[in-house]
Residue, then its C-alpha position, 0 to 999 in steps of 0.5 A: x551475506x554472512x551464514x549468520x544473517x542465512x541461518x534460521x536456527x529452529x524456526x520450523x516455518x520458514x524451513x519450507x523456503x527453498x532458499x534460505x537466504x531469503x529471510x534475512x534478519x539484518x539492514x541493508x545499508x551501503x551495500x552491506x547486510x547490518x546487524x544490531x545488539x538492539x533488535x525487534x521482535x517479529x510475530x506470526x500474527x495466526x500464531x503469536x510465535x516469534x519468526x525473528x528478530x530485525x535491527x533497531x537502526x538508530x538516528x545516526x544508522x538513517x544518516x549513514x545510509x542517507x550518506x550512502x545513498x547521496x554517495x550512490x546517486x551522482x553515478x546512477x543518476x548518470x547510467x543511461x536510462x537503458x542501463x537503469x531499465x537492465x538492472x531492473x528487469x532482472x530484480x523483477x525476473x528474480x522476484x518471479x522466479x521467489x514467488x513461493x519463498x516471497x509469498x510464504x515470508x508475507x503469509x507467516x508476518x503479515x498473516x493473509x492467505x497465501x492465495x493473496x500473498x501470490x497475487x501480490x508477488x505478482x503485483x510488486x513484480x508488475x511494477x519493477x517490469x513497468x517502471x523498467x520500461x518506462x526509465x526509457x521513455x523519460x523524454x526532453x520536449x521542444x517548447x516554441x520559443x517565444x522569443x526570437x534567437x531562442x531555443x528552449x526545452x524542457x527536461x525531467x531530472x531526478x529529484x535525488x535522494x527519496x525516503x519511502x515509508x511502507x505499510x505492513x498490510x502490502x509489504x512487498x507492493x507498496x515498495x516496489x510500486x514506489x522504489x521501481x518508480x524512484x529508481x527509474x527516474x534516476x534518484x537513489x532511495x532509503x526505504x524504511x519498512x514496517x516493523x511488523x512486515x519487514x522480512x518482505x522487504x528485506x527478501x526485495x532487498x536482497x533480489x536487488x542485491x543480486x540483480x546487480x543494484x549499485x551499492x548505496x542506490x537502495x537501502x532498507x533502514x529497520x527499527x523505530x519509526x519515529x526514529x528513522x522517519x523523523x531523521x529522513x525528514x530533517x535532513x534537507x538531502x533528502x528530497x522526497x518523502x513517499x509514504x503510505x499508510x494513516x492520514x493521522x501519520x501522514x500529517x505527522x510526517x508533512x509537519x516534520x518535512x515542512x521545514x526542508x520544503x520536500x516533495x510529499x506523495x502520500x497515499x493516507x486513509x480510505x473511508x470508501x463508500x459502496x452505492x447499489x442501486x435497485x436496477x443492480x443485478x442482485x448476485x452481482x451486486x453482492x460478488x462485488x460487496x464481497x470483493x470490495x469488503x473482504x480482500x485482505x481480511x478488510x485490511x486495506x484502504x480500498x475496503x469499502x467501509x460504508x456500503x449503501x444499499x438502494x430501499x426496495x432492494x435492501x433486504x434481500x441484499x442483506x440476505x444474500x450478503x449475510x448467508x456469503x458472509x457466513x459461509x467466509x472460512x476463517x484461519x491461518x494463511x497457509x491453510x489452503x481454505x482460508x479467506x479470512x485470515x488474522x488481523x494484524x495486531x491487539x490494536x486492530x481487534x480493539x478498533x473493531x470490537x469498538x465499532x462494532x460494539x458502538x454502532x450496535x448500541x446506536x441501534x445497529x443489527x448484527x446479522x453475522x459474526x460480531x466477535x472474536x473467532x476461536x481460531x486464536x486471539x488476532x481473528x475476528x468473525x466476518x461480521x454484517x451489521x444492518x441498520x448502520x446509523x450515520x452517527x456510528x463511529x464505523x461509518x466515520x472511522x477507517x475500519x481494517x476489519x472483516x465488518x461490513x456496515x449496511x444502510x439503506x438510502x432512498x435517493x440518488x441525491x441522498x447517497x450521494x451526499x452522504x457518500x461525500x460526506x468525510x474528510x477522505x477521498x481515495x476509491x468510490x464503489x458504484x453498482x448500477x446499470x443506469x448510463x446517466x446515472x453513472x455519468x452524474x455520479x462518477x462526476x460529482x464523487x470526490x474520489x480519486x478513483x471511482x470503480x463502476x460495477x466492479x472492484x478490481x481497477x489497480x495496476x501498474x498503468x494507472x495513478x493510483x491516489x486520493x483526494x482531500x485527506x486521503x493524499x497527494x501526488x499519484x503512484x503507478x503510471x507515467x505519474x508515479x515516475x513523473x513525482x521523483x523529478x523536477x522539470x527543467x527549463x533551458x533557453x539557449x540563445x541561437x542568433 
């Protein structure tokens, strides 16, 4: 890496990484650290300063590093499994052993609390150690043949080369949990960033560097998304197209890879709706609503964006609720306070302010927050509304805010219904100490995922996904390996 792409001029600060060569403001492609006279801006979301400067790789850029990652694939897809698994284990010891530098790069272009940033480190981590272990277990299995003097058997191969488009709100995990997966089974990768979080992908892209990743197996292409994404999804080299982010842009992206007939795994938009129940513990109850709403400044897909609360218990939840929501410190990520930290960017306070906005005027009570906070103009007060009609835009539409809208519910029919009722299907809350309750709606949910009494079900072991509009395919899990491969039959004749 030249002393250019290494130098970090009067960005005061990123002078407390403890190795500079972290942040890096170039492409990786081939093997090779690229520059561009053409570049994007990368914004402090707590503050508005510039933290630097990525390339905006072109049409053709995506070709080359297509090119190259088409080169690399013929000789990693022959390493054996074992050989893969090495490489692996050392980017994921050498992201453990940057957890700091990698937090602080998240922290300063995505703005969540560091707190936050460290347990993702340690997320991404997870999924390079597992899929490292898993590259081993990619087995051939016997079939009992059928016909006579035959011997069949089936193998997974790997797909090829794979595109994987990244969110800016999980900036580290979201690539590992879809490069380790790809990696391991075999394909070579060309992964593009979000423009607003690129600096932590481009650290990842680096730690790979040195863990001794073939050139030309994983390249991170910057820039423009339309450009580079609709340039993966045209060219018939490239087999899959791993995304997660909107639905909206998930189809946009399924239209463009129509015509190559590609794999799509998609993890789309969440809507989740939390259900208390009146035989819930109370304090329980609202540990978990606090949970389910507010992790990551409500900036993510498993926030629960519709919370239903059982009658008889509904306002002394909303009091207790309202007086946590309150006491939420808000500001920048790296003070050691805060828990809710900026929004990403003017578009995502202007969606919020609209839904607060609306489902106030459809009758809402705003119980906590309801504005901007002063803390700069990309921080939004922790806020509860009460009263939520389901006619209110919030209560249809994917939030990524600090609001939480509360209604009450009468039956168990009742909430389920409307629980159902939306185009999304990825996580599902339920709170209640009823067995039988909670074995008729765990199967009458149409979720992906449903979290009973509890908020916390991610993990490398498991196939994180939706349902319906909110996705297809599985990451994480045998599963997540499993999609980055085809299955192949062979029958040999033995007579």
């Amino acid at each position: 890496m030249s002393a250019a792409i290494r130098h970090l001029d009067t960005l005061h600060p990123l002078a407390a990484l403890d190795d500079a060569t972290l942040f890096v403001q170039a492409a990786f492609l081939a093997g090779r650290w690229i520059t561009s006279d053409a570049t994007v801006a990368v914004t402090d979301p707590a503050t508005g300063e510039t933290l630097g400067f990525i390339p905006a790789l072109t049409a053709a850029d995506t070709g080359r590093a297509i090119d190259a990652a088409e080169a690399a694939l013929p000789a990693w897809r022959a390493l054996l499994p074992q050989e893969r698994a090495r490489i692996l284990k050392r980017w994921h010891d050498l992201i453990l052993a940057s957890r700091e530098d990698l937090a602080l790069l998240m922290t300063l272009e995505q703005g969540k609390p560091l707190a936050e940033s460290r347990g993702e480190i340690d997320y991404a981590a997870s999924f390079v150690d597992y899929y490292a272990e898993e590259a081993r277990r990619v087995a051939v299995e016997g079939l009992t043949s059928h016909l006579p003097n035959a011997q069949m058997t089936l193998c997974r191969v790997p797909l090829g080369v794979v595109g994987l488009v990244t969110p800016w709100n999980f900036p580290a995990a979201m690539l590992t949990r879809k490069a380790a997966a790809a990696l391991a089974a075999g394909c070579t990768t060309v992964a593009h960033p979000s423009s607003e979080t690129p600096f932590s992908a481009l650290a990842l892209a680096a730690l790979a560097e040195r863990a001794g990743m073939p050139a030309g197996v994983f390249n991170v292409v910057t820039g423009n998304a339309a450009t580079i994404v609709g340039r993966l999804c045209e060219d018939r080299r490239v087999r899959a197209m791993s995304f997660t982010g909107s639905t909206e842009i998930g189809r946009l992206i399924a239209a463009q890879a129509a015509p190559t007939v590609k794999r799509l795994i998609m993890e789309l938009g969440g809507h989740a709706p939390l259900m208390i129940f009146a035989d819930s513990d109370l304090d329980r109850a609202v540990d978990i609503a606090m949970d389910a709403k507010f992790a990551t400044s409500g900036q993510d897909c498993l926030a629960a964006n519709r919370i239903y609360v059982e009658r008889s218990i509904y306002e002394p939840f909303l009091a207790a609720f309202k007086a946590r929501i309150a006491a939420l410190a808000v500001g920048p990520g790296l003070s050691a306070s805060t828990e809710i930290g900026p929004l990403m960017h003017a578009r995502a306070i202007a969606k919020v302010e609209a839904q607060v906005h609306d489902a106030v005027g459809r009758g809402a009570r705003c119980l906590a927050g309801g504005g901007r906070d002063a803390a700069g103009p990309l921080f939004y007060r922790p806020t509860l509304l009460a009263d939520v009609p389901e006619d209110a835009l919030i209560m249809h539409e994917e939030t990524f805010g600090p609001v939480a809208a509360v209604t009450p519910f009468d039956t168990e029919d009742e909430v389920l219904a409307r629980a159902n009722d939306t185009e999304y299907g990825l996580v599902a809350y339920l709170v209640t100490r009823d067995a039988a309750r909670i074995a008729r709606m765990t199967a009458a949910l149409e979720y992906g995922m449903v979290a009973v009494n509890r908020v916390k079900i991610t993990g490398t072991p498991i196939p994180f996904g939706g349902v319906k509009q909110s996705g297809m395919g599985r990451e994480g899990a045998r599963h997540g390996l499993e999609a980055f491969t085809d299955l192949k039959y062979v029958c040999q004749d033995i007579g």
